[in-house]
C-alpha positions in Angstrom: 6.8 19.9 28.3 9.7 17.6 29.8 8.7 14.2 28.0 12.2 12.4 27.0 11.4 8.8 27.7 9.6 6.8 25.8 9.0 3.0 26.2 11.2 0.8 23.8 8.5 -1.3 23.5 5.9 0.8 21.8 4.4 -0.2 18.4 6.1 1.7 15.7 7.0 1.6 12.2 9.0 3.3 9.6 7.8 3.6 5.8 11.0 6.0 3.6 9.9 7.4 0.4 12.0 10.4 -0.5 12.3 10.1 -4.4 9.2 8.1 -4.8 8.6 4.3 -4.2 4.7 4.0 -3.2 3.4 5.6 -5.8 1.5 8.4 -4.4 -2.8 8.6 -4.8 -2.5 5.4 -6.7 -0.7 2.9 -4.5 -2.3 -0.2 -3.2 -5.3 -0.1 -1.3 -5.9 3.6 -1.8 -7.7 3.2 -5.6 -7.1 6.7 -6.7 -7.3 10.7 -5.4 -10.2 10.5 -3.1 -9.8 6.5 -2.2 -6.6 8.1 -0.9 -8.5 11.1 0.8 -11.8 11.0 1.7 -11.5 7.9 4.0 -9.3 9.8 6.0 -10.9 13.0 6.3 -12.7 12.5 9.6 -10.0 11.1 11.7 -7.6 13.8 10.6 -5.8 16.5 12.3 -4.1 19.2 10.7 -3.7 21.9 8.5 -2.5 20.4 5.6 -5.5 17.7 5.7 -8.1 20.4 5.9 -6.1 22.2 3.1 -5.8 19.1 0.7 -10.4 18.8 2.0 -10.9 22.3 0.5 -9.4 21.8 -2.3 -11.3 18.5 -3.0 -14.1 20.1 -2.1 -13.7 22.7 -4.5 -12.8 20.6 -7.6 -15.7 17.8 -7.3 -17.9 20.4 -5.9 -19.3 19.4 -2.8 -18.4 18.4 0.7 -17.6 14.4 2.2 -20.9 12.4 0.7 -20.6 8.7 2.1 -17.6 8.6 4.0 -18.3 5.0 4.7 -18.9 3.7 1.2 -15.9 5.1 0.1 -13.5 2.9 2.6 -16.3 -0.3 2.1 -15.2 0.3 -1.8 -11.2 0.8 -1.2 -11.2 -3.3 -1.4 -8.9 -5.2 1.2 -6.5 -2.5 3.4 -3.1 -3.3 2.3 -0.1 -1.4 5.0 3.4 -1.3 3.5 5.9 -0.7 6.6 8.5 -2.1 8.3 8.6 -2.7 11.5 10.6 -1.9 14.4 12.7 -4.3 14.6 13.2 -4.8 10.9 15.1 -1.4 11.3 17.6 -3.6 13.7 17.1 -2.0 17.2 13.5 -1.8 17.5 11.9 1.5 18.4 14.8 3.2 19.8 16.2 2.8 16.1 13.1 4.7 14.6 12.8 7.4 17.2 16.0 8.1 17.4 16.8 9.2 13.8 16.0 12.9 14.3 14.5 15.5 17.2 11.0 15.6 15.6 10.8 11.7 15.5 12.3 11.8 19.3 9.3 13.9 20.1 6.7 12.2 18.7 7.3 8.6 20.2 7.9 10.5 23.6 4.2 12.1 23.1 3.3 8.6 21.8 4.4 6.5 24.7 3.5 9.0 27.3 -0.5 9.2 25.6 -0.1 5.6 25.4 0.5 5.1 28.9 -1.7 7.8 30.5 -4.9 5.8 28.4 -3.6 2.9 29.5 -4.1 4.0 33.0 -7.3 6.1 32.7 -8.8 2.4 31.0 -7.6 0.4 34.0 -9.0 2.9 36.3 -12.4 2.0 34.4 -12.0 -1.9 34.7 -11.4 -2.1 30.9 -9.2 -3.3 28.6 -6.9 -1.2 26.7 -5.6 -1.9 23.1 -2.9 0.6 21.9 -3.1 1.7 18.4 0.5 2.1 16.3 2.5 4.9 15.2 3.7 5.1 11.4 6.3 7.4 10.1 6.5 8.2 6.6 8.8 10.5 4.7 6.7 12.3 1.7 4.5 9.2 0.4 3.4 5.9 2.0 0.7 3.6 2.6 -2.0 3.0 5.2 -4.7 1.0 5.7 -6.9 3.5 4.3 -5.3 3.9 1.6 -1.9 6.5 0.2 -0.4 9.0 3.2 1.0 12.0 1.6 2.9 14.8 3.2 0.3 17.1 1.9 -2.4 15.6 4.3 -1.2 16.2 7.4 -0.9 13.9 10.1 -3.9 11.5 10.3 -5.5 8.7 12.0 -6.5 5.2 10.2 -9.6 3.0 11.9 -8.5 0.6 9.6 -5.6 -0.6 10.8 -6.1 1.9 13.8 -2.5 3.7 13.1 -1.8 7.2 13.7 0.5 7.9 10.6 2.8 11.2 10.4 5.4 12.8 8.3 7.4 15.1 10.8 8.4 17.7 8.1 4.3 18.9 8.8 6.1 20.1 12.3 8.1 22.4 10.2 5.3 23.7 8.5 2.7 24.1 12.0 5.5 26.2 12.9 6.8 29.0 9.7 3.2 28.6 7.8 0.9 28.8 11.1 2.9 30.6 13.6 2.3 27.4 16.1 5.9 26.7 17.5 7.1 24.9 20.8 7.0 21.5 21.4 3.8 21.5 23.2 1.7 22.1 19.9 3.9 18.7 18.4 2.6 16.6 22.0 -0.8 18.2 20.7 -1.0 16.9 17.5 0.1 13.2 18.5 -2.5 13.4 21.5 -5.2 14.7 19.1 -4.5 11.7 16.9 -4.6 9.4 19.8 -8.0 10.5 20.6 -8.6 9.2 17.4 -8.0 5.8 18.0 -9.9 6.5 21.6 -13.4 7.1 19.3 -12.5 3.8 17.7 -12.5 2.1 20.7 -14.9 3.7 22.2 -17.2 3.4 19.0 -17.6 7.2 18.5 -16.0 7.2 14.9 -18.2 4.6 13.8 -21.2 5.8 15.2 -20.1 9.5 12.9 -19.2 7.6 9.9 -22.6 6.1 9.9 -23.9 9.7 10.2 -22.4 10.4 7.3 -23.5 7.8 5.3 -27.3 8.1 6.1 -27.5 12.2 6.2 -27.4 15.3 4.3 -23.7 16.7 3.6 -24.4 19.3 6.3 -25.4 17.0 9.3 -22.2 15.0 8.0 -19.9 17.8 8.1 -21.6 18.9 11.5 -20.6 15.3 12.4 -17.2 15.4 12.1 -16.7 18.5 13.5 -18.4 16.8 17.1 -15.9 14.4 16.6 -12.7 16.6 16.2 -13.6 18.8 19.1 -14.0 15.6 21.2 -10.1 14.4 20.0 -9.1 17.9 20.7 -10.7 17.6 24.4 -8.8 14.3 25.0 -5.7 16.1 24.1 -6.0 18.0 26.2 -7.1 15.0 28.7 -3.9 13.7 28.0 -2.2 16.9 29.3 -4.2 17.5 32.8 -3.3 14.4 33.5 0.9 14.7 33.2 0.1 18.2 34.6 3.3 17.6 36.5 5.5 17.7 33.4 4.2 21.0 31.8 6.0 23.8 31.8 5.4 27.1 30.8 3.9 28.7 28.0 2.8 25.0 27.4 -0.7 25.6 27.6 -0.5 28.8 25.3 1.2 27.0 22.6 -1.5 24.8 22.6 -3.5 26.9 22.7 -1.9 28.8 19.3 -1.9 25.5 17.6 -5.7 25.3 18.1 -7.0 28.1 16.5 -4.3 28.2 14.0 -6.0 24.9 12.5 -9.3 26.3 13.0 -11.6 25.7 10.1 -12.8 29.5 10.1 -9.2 30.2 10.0 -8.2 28.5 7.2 -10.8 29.0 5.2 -9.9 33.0 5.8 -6.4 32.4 4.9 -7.0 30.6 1.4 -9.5 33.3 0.7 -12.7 31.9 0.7 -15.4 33.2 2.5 -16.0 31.7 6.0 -18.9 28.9 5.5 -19.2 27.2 8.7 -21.9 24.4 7.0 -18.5 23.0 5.4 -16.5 23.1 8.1 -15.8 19.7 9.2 -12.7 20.2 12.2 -14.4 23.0 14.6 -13.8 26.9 14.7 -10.8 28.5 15.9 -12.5 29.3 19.2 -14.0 25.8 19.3 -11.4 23.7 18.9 -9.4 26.0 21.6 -12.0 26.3 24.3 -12.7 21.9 23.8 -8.7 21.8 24.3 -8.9 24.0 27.7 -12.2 22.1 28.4 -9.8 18.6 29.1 -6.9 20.5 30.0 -8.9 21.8 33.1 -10.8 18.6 34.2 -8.5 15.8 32.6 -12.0 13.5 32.5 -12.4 12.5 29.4 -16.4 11.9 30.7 -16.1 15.7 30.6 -15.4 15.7 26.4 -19.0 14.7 25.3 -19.2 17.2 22.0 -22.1 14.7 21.0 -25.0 15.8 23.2 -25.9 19.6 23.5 -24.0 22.6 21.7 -20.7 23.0 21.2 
């Protein structure tokens, strides 16, 4: 996908930790392993997020619980960053210090732009969320970012925070290379901050706190395939710049974070009451549903089957 300009003036910020410095699952504002998780878990994307979930899942023996009371409890949101233009230059600074950074700002600015649009179109007001790098460890507003997690999405502060080395492993671990399944990633995280605006994440989280574990994780999963459908939203509607074998890697990246598919891969058996991100063939045929229509009117997961 030919994206190789993004706007200077986007909101971005840089957080380094290689060799330690934020302290990991206890830093600020994140009060411990699953203060530094479970708030996260239903605006995430990724592999490694749904890894790190199984995992929890498996040692305190159950799925997400109250979602909500978990970031209520997390105390006052504490972000430690620095912004653009404390890394004297502004964005161009930050996205310019490798390929993978490059790319995601140009993914970032052009999903910031196309929503920008599609709210004016509507008569409404847009308000852009930021974009937080982090090398290995860092801080949000929900609480510690680890590599391990995957890229993710805070409400909190409404940032979409990512490591770059996950690229890396999307590509050798999960077979899902190209630069199309990075754009994918950052516009599934975008649609993120999309359900925060539009309430959507709120309206989930609240689900979670009032119902069973299973209507919770049934939940989130309605909310992932919708973030996966404005990706692909986000794509119909710079059509112009694809390219090919866009769509199919995509398409790759989809089902290789498929919930079916990684519980299959870490050898458990294939429980689709825990799943909390979609199936494979969900989260793939919700991508092609907004890569074909590019309305996002067209991504309601919430009402009928999905």
């Amino acid at each position: 996908m030919r994206l190789d300009d993004f706007d200077p003036n986007i909101n971005v910020g840089s957080q380094s930790d290689r060799g330690g410095g934020f302290g990991g699952f206890g830093g600020g504002g994140g009060g411990g392993l699953l203060m530094g998780l479970l708030p996260l878990i239903a605006s995430r994307f990724g592999c490694g997020g749904i890894i790190v979930l199984l995992i929890v899942m498996a040692v305190f023996g159950g799925g997400l619980g109250g979602l909500g009371s978990m970031v209520g409890m997390g105390g006052t949101p504490q972000v430690a960053t620095r912004s653009a233009s404390a890394e004297g230059g502004g964005a161009a600074a930050i996205c310019s210090t490798d390929p993978a950074r490059r790319a995601t700002c140009n993914a970032f600015s052009s999903a910031e732009n196309t929503w920008e649009a599609l709210y004016a179109q509507a008569g409404q007001r847009f308000e852009a969320p930021s974009l937080q790098f982090f090398d290995g460890n860092g801080q949000s507003g929900c609480g510690a970012a680890q590599a391990a997690m995957g890229p993710f999405y805070c409400p909190l502060d409404r940032g979409i925070y990512i490591d770059t080395t996950f690229f890396n492993e999307l590509a050798t671990k999960f077979g899902a290379a190209g630069d199309f399944a990075q754009y994918y990633v950052v516009a599934h995280e975008f649609g993120h901050h999309i359900q925060t605006l539009t309430g959507a994440s709120a309206r989930v989280q609240q689900i979670q706190r009032s119902s069973s574990r299973a209507e919770g994780n049934a939940a989130s999963v309605r909310l992932e395939l919708q973030a996966d459908c404005y990706a692909g939203v986000w794509a119909a509607q710079n059509r112009q710049r694809l390219e090919p074998g866009d769509v199919e890697e995509g398409m790759t990246a989809a089902a290789a974070i498929g919930d079916d598919r990684l519980q299959g891969q870490s050898g458990r058996n294939i429980n689709q009451e825990s799943f909390t991100h979609g199936s494979s063939e969900q989260r793939q045929r919700w991508l092609q549903r907004g890569l074909r229509s590019g309305d996002p009117a067209q991504c309601d997961t919430f009402s009928g089957a999905i």
